[in-house]
C-alpha positions as CSV (number, residue, x, y, z in Angstrom):
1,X,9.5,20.9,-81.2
2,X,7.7,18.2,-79.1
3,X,9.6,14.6,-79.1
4,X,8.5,11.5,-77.6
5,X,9.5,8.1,-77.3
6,X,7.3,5.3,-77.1
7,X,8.3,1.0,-76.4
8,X,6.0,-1.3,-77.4
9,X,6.4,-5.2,-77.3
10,X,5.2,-7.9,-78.6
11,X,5.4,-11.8,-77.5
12,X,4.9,-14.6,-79.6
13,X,4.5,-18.0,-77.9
14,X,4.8,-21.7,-79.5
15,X,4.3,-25.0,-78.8
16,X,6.5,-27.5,-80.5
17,X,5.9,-31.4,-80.9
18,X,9.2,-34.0,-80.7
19,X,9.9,-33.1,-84.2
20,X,9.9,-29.7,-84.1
21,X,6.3,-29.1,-85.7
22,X,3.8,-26.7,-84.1
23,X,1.5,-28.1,-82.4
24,X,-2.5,-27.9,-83.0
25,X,-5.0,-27.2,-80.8
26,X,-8.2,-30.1,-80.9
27,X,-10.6,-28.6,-83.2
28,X,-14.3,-27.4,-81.7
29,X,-17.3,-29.6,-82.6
30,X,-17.5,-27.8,-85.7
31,X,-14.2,-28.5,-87.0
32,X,-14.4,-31.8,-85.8
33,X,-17.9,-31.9,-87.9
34,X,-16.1,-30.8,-91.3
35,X,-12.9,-32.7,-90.3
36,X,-11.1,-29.5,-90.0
37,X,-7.4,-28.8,-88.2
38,X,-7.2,-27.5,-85.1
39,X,-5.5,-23.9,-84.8
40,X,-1.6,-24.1,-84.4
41,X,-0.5,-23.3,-81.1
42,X,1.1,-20.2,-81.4
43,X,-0.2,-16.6,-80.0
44,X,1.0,-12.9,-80.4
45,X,0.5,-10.6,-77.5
46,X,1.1,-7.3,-77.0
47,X,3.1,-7.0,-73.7
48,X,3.7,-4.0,-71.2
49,X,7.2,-2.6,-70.5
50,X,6.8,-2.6,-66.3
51,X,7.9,0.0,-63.9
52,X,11.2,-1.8,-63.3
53,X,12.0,-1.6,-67.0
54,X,11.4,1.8,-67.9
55,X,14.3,2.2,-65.3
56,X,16.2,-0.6,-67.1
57,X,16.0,0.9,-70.7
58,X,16.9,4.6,-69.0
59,X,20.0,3.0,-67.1
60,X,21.3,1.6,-70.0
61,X,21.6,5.0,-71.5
62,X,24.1,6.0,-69.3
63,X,27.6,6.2,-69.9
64,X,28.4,3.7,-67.2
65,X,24.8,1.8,-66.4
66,X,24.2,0.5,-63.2
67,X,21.7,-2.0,-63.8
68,X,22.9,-5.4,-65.4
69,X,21.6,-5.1,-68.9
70,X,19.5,-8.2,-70.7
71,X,22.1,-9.7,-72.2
72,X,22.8,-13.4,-73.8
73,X,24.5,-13.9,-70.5
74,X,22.1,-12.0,-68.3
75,X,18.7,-12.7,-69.8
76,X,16.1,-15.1,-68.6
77,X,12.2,-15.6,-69.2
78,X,10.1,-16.6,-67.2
79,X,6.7,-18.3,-67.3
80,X,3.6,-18.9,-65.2
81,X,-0.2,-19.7,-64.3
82,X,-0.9,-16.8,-62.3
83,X,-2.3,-13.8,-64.7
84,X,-4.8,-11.7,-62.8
85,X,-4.6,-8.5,-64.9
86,X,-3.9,-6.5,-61.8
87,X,-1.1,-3.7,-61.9
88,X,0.6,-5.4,-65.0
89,X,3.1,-2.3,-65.1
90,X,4.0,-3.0,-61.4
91,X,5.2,-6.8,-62.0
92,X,8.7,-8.0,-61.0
93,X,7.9,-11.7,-61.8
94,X,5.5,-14.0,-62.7
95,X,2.9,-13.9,-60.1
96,X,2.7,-18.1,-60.2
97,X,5.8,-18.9,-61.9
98,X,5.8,-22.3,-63.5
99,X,9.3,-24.3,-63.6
100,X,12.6,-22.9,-63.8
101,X,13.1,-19.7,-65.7
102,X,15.3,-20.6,-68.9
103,X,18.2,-18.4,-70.2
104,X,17.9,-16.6,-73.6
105,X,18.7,-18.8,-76.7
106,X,22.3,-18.7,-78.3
107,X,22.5,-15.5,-80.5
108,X,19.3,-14.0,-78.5
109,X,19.2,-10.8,-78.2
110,X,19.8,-9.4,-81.7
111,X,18.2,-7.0,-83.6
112,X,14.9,-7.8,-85.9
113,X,16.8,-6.2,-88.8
114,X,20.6,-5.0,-90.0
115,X,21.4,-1.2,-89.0
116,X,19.7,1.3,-91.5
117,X,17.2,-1.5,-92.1
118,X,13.2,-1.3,-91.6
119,X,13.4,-3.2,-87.9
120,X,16.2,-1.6,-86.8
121,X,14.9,-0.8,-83.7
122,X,13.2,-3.6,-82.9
123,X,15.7,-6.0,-80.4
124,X,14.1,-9.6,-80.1
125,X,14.9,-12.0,-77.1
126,X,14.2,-15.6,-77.6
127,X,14.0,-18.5,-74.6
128,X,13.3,-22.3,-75.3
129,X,11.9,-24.6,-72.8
130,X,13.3,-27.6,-74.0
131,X,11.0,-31.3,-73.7
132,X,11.1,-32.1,-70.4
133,X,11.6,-28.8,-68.9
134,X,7.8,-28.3,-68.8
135,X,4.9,-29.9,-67.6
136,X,2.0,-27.6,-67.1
137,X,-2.1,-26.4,-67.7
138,X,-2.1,-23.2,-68.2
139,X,0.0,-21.0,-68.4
140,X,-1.0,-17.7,-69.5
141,X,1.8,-15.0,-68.4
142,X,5.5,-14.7,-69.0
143,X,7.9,-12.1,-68.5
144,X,11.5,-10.9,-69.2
145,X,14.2,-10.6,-66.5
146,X,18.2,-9.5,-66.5
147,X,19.2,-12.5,-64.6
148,X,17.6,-15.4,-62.4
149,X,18.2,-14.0,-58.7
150,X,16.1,-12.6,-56.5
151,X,17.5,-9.3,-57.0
152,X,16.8,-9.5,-61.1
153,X,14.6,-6.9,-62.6
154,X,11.6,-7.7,-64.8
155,X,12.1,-5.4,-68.2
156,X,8.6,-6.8,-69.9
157,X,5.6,-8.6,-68.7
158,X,2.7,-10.3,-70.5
159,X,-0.5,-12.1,-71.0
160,X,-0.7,-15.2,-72.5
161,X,-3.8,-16.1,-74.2
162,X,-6.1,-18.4,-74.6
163,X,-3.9,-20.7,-71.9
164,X,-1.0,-22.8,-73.2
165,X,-0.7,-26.0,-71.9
166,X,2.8,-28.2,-72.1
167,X,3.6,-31.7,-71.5
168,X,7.1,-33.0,-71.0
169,X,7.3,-34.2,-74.4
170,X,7.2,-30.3,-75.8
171,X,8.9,-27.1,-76.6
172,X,7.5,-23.9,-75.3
173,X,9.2,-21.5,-77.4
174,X,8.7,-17.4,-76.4
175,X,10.1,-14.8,-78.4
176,X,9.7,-11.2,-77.3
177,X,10.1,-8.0,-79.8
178,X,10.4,-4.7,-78.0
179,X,10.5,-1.4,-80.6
180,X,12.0,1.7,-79.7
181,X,9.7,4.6,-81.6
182,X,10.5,7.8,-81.5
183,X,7.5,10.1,-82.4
């Protein structure tokens, strides 16, 4: 019998106006042609698991783990203009980080779905950079730490694109699903 276990993540990014709305990108000539919306601005990416957090995610299987875990006390993302595509598993940060990283939302993280439910395995961190907190071109990379000191450990890592781009009267809302599958 052959077993193997496979993460896989997924980050979804939004921009929120004052009110709370998603925000729209400018529609293209075209759309501005046909007076057509703009696309919302919110992306899904598929992230990587680094180096560091393979390490995390086996730690935290021990009976007494060594590593501080990603916790609503201990968790923090953290976002950035730097992406260069280079050794993605081998990141402990952002590689341009953008404003202070920003601790997970109350009740963040939780499971996607009740014990014995389709999404069960699926645990889903949520950070929002509140107006004000942000004022930046883009930035295309975020990534997912156990705590904001030097000495934190990066469990995920991703691209962010096309570019997000905040002003200091927006939200920047990321939320990051990581799935446990065994095969």
């Amino acid at each position: 019998m052959k077993d193997g276990i496979r993460v896989r993540g997924m980050v979804t990014v939004r921009v929120l106006d004052k009110d709370g709305i998603i925000k729209r990108r400018a529609p293209g000539w075209f759309g501005k042609l046909l007076r057509l919306q703009g696309r919302p601005m919110e992306q899904r990416h598929h992230n990587i698991v680094t180096r560091e957090g393979d390490a995390l995610i086996a730690d935290a299987l021990l009976v007494t783990p060594t590593k501080t875990k990603v916790s609503s006390s201990a968790g923090f993302i953290q976002v950035g203009t730097g992406w260069t595509g280079n050794s993605t598993k081998t990141n402990a940060r952002c590689n341009t980080p953008t404003g202070s990283m920003k601790a997970l939302d109350s009740g963040y993280p939780a499971l996607k779905a009740a014990w014995g439910n389709t999404g069960d395995t699926t645990i889903t961190y949520r950070a929002s950079f509140a107006a004000g907190a942000l004022n930046a071109n883009g930035i295309n990379e975020a990534c997912l730490l156990n705590g904001n000191a030097t000495a934190s450990n990066c469990l995920a890592y991703a691209q962010i694109t096309p570019v997000v781009n905040v002003t200091t009267s927006d939200t920047l809302q990321v939320l990051w699903e990581i799935t446990i599958l065994g095969q």
